[in-house]
N, C-alpha and C positions, 0 to 999 in steps of 0.2 A: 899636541897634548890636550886642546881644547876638546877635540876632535873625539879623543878615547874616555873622557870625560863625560861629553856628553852623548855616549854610549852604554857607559856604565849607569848613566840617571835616567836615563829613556825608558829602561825595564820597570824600574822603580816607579817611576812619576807616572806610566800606564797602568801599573800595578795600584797604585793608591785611587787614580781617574776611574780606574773598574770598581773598586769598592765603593768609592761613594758614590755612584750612580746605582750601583746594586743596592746600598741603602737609602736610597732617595725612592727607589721602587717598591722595595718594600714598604716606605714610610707611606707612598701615594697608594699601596693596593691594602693598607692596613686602615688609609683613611676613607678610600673608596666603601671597606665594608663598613665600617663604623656607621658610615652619613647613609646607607643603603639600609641601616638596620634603624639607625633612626625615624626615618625617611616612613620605613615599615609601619614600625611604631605609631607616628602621629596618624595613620591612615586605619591604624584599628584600632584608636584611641577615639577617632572621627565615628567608626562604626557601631563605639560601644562595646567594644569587648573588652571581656576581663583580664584582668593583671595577670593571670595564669597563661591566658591563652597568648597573649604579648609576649611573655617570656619566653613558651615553647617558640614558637615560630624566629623569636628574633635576636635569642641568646642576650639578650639586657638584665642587668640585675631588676627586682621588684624595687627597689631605692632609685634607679633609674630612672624606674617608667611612673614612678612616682613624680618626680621632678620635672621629667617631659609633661606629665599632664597637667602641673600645675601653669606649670611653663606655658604650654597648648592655652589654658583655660583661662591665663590672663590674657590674652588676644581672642578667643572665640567670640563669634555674636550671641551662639546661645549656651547656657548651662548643658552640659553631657554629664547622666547620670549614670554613676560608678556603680556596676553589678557586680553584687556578691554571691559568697556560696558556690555551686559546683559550676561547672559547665554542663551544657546538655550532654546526657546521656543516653538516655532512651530511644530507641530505632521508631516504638512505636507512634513517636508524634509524627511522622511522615505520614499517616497511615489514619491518621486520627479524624479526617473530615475528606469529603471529596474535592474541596476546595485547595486540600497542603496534598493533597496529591499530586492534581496537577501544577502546584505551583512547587513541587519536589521535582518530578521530570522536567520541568521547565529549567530549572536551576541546575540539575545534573546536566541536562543539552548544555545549555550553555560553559559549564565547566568542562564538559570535554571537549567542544569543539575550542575551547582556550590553553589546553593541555593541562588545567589542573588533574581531571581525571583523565586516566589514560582509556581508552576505547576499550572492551572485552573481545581479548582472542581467543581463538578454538584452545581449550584446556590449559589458558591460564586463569590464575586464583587469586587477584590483588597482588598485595605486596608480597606473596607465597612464592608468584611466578619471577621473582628478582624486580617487581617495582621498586620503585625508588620511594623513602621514608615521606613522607607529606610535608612537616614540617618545616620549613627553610623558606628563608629570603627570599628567594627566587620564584620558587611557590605560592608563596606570599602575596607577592605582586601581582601576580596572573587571581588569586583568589578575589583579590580583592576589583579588580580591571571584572572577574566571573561575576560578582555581589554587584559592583554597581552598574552593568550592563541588566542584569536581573531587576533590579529596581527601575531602571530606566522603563524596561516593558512593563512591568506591574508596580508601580509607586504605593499600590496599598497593599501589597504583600503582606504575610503573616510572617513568612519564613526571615527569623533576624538572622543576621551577620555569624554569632554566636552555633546556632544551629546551620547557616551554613559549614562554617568549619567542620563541624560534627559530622555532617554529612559527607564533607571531600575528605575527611580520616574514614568513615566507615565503607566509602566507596573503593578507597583504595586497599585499604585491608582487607576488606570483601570478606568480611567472617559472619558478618551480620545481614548485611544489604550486599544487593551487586545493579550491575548496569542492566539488564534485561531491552529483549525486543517485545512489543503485543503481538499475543501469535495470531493477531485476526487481520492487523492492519501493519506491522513491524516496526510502527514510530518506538523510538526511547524510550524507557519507562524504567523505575527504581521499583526494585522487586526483594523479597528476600532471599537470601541464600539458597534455601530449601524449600521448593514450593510442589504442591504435591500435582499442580495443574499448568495448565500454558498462564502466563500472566497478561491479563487484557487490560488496555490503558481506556480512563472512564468510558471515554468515547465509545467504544465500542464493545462495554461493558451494559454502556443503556443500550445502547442496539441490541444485544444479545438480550437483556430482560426484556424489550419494549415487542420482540416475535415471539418467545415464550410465553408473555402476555396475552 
């Protein structure tokens, strides 16, 4: 009798052991993204970026990322000033000195060979060709590992955090800017979309003026 009893409970008591383990998993992969999106947060709260640009990337409300910063800013060693108004927009600050030029390819290298931006292949178009959306956690991370590898080699960079992002959105939508090779020497270069010429990186940009000369 014992015997059919604990037959009849066996189904059940496996049945209940599968559920809460299935909600123990869910509880652990809902806290997993939570602490990963935090996580995010304090690390572009560190960079200086805006409440808007936090939010896209890491789905936190603005009350959130408020709290975290406060939070962050009672233990920081220094003040982090809160910028307001837009994010960068404008393609043409890349373009704007020969200095953010090169310190634009620099920073595009280094985000592709980190898989923020993806490589340019024969007749794809950004995110046109099925790339995958920029914004995300995951993303994230890699952008930010991209930014401070970038400051590592150039500590007096012009190119902020801020304008980085700008750049690995406008690189992957490819509507405005794209990845380019220099047709003289092939290194990397950030080029516009539409260019009515081969695109030369400075290098051999002064080369080409310095024999014309």
């Amino acid at each position: 009798m014992n015997l059919v009893i604990f037959h009849q409970f066996l189904p059940i008591a496996f049945w209940c052991f599968s559920t809460k383990m299935a909600a123990m998993r869910i509880s652990d992969d809902r806290y997993s993204r939570e602490r990963a999106c935090m996580e995010l947060a304090l690390r572009f709260l560190h960079h200086e970026a805006r409440t808007q640009t936090i939010r896209a990337w890491t789905g936190l409300s603005d009350d959130r990322i408020r709290k975290l910063y406060r939070s962050y800013m009672s233990q920081a060693r220094r003040q982090l000033p809160r910028h307001r108004g837009k994010s960068p927009h404008q393609v043409a600050y890349f373009s704007r000195s020969l200095r953010l030029q090169e310190e634009t390819a620099l920073l595009a290298s280094v985000m592709s060979l980190l898989g923020v931006v993806p490589l340019p292949t024969p007749g794809s178009v950004g995110a046109e060709a099925g790339g995958p959306p920029v914004p995300g956690v995951s993303r994230g991370e890699l952008l930010c590992q991209a930014f401070e590898a970038f400051r590592l080699l150039l500590p007096a960079a012009q190119i902020s955090f801020e304008h980085a992002v700008f750049l690995a959105n406008s690189l992957v939508r490819a509507d405005q800017l794209r990845l380019g090779d220099c047709s003289y020497c092939g290194s990397l270069l950030v080029t516009e979309r539409f260019t009515l010429r081969g695109a030369r990186c400075s290098h051999c940009a002064g080369k080409v003026c310095d024999l014309q000369g």
